[in-house]
ZASE-265789 format. One record per residue: x, y, z of N, C-alpha, C in turn; residue in one letter. Coordinates in Angstrom, 1 decimal. Atoms other than C-alpha are relative to their C-alpha. Example, Ala and Ser with C-alpha at 12.3 -4.5 7.8 and 13.67 -1.06 7.14 Angstrom:
! ZASE-265789
+--------+--------+--------+--------+---------+--------+--------+--------+--------+---------+
!  neast ! nnorth !    nup ! caeast ! canorth !   caup !  ceast ! cnorth !    cup ! residuo !
+--------+--------+--------+--------+---------+--------+--------+--------+--------+---------+
!    0.9 !   -1.2 !    0.0 !   12.3 !    -4.5 !    7.8 !    0.9 !    1.2 !    0.0 !       A !
!   -0.9 !   -1.1 !    0.0 !   13.7 !    -1.1 !    7.1 !   -0.8 !    1.1 !    0.8 !       S !
+--------+--------+--------+--------+---------+--------+--------+--------+--------+---------+
This chain:
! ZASE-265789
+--------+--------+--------+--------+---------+--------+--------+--------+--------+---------+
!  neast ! nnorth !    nup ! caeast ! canorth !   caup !  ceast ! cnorth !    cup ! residuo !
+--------+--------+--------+--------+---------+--------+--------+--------+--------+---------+
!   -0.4 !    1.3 !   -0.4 !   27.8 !    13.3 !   18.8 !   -0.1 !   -1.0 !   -1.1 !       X !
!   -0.1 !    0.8 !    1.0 !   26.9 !    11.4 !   15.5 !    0.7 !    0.0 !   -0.9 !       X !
!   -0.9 !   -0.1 !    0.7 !   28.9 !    13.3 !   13.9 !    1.4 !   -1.1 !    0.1 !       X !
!   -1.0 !    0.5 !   -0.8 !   31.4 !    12.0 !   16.2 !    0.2 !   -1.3 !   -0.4 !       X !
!    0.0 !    1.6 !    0.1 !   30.5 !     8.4 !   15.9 !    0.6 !   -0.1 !   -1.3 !       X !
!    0.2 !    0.7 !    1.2 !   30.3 !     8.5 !   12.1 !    1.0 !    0.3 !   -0.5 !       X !
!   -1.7 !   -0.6 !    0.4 !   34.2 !    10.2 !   11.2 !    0.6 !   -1.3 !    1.0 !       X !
!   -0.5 !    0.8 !   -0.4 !   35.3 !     7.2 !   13.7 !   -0.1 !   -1.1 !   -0.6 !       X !
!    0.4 !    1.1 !    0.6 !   33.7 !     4.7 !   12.3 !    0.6 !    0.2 !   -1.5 !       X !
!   -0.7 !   -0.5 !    1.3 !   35.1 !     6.0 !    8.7 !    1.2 !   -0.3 !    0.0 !       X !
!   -1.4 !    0.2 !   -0.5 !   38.4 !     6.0 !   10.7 !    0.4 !   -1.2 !   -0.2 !       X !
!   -0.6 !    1.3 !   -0.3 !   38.3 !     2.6 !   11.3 !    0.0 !   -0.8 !   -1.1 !       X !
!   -0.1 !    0.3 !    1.2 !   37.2 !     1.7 !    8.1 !    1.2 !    0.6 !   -1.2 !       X !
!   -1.6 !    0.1 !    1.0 !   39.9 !     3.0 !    5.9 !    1.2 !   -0.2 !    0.5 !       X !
!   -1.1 !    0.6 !   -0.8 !   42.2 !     2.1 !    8.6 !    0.2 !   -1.6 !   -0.7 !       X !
!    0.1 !    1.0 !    0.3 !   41.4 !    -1.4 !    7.8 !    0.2 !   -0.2 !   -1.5 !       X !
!   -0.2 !    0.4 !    1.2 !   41.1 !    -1.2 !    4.3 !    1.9 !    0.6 !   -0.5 !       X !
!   -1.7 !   -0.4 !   -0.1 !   44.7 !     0.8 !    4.1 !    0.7 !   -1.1 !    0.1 !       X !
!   -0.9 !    1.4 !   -0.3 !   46.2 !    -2.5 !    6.3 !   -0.6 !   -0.6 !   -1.4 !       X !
!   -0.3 !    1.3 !    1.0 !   44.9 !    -5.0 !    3.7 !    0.3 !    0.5 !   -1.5 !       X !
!   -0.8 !   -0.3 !    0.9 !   46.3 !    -2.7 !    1.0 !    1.2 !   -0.2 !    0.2 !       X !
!   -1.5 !   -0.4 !   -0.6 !   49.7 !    -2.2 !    2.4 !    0.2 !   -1.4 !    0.3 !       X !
!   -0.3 !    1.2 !   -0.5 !   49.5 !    -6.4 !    3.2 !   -0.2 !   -0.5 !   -1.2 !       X !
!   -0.1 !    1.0 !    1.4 !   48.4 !    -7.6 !   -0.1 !    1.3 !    0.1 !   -0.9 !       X !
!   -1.1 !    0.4 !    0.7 !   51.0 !    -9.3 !   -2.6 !   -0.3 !    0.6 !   -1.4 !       X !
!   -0.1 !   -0.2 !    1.3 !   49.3 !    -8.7 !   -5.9 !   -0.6 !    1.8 !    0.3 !       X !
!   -0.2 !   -1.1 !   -0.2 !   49.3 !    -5.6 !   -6.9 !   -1.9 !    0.9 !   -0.8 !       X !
!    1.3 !    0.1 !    0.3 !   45.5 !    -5.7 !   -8.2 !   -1.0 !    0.3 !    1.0 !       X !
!    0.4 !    0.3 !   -0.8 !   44.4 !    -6.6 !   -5.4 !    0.6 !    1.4 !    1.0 !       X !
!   -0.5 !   -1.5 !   -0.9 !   46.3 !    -3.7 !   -3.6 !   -0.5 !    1.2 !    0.2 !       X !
!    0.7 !   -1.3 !    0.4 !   45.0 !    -1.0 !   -5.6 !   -1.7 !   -0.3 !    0.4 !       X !
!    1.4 !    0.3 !   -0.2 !   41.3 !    -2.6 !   -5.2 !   -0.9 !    0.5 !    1.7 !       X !
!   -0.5 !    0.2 !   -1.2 !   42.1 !    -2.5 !   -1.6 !   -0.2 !    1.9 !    0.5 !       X !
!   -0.5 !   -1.1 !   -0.3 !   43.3 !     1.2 !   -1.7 !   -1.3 !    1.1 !   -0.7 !       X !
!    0.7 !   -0.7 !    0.0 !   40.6 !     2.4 !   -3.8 !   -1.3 !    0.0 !    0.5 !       X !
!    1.7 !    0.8 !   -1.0 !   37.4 !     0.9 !   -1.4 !    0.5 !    1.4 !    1.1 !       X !
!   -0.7 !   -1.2 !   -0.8 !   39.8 !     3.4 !    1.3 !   -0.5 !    1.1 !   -0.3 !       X !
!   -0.1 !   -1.4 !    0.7 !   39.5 !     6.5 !   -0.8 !   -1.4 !    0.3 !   -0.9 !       X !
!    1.7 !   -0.4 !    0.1 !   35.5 !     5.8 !   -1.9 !   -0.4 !    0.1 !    1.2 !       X !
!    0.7 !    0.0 !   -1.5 !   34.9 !     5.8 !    1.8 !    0.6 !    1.1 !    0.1 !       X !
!   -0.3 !   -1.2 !   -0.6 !   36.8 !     8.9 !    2.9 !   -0.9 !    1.3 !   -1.5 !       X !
!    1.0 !   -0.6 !    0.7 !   35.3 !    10.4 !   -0.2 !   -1.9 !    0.2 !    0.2 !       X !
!    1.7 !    0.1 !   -0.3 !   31.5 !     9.3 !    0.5 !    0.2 !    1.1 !    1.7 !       X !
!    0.0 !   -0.6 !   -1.0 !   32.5 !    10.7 !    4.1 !   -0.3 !    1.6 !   -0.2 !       X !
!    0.0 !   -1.5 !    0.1 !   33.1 !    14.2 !    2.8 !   -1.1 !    0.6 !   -0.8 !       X !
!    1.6 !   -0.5 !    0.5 !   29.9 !    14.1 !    1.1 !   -0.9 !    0.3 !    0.4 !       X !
!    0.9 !    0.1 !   -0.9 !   27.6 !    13.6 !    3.8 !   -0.2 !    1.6 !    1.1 !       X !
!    0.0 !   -1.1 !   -1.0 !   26.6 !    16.9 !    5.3 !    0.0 !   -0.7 !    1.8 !       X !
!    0.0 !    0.5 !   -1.2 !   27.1 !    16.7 !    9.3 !   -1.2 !    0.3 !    0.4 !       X !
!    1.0 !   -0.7 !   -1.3 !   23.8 !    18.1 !   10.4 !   -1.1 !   -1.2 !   -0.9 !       X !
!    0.9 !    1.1 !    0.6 !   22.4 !    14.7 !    7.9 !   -0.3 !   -0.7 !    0.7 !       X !
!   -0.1 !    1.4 !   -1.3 !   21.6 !    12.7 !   11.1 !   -0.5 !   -1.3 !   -0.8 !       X !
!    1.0 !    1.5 !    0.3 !   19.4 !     9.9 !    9.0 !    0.8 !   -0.4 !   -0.8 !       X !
!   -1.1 !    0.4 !    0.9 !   22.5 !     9.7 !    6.4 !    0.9 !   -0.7 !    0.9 !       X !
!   -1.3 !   -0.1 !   -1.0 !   25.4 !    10.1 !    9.1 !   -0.7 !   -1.9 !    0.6 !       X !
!    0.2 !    1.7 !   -0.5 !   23.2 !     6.6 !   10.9 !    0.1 !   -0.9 !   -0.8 !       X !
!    0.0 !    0.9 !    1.0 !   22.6 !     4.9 !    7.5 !    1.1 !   -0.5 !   -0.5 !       X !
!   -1.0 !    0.3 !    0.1 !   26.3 !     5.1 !    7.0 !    1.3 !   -0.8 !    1.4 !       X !
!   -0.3 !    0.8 !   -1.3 !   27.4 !     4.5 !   10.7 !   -0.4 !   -1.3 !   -0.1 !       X !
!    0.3 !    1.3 !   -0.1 !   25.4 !     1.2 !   10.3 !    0.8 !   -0.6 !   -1.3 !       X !
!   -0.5 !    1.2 !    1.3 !   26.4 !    -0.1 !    6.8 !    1.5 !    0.0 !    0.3 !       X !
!   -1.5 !    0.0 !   -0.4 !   30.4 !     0.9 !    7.9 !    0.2 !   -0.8 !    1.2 !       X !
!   -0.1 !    1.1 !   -0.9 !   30.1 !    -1.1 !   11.0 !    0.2 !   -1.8 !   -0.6 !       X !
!    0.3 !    1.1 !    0.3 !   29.1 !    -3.9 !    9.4 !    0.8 !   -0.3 !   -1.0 !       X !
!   -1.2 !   -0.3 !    0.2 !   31.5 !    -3.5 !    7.2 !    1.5 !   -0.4 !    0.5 !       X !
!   -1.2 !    0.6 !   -0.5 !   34.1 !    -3.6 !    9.4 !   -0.3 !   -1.2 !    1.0 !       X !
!   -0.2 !    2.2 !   -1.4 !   32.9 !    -7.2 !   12.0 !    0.1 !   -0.6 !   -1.9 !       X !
!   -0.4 !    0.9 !    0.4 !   33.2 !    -8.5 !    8.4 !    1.2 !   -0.1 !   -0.3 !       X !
!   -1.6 !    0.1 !   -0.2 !   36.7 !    -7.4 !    7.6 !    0.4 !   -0.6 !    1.1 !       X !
!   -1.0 !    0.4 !   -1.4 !   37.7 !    -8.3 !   11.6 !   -0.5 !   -1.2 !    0.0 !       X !
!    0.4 !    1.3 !   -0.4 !   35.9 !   -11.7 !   11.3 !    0.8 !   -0.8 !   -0.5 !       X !
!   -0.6 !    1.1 !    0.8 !   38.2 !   -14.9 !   11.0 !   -0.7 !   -0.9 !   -0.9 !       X !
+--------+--------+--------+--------+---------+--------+--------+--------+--------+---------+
């Protein structure tokens, strides 16, 4: 189940960061965008699944994370 949580949460996070690549104009800012994406799906595949105290430590810092991306 935390597993569960913490591949979601990952989800949503490079989801997000993908949109504000794929939305930015400069092309700096794009790649900056696209590589934060692709250190997170990377950090994901590092993380053994049976790490519960990792898998929460990253579930929380990725949350938070993402209410600051979704915050106006």
């Amino acid at each position: 189940m935390v597993y569960d949580v913490f591949a979601e949460t990952t989800n949503e996070l490079i989801g997000l960061c993908t949109a504000r690549s794929d939305a930015a104009a400069d092309p700096a800012e794009r790649d900056s965008w696209w590589q934060r994406a692709l250190a997170v799906r990377d950090l994901r595949s590092s993380v053994p699944a049976q790490a519960r105290q990792a898998l929460l430590e990253h579930i929380a810092a990725w949350k938070a994370g993402i209410e600051t991306l979704n915050a106006p």
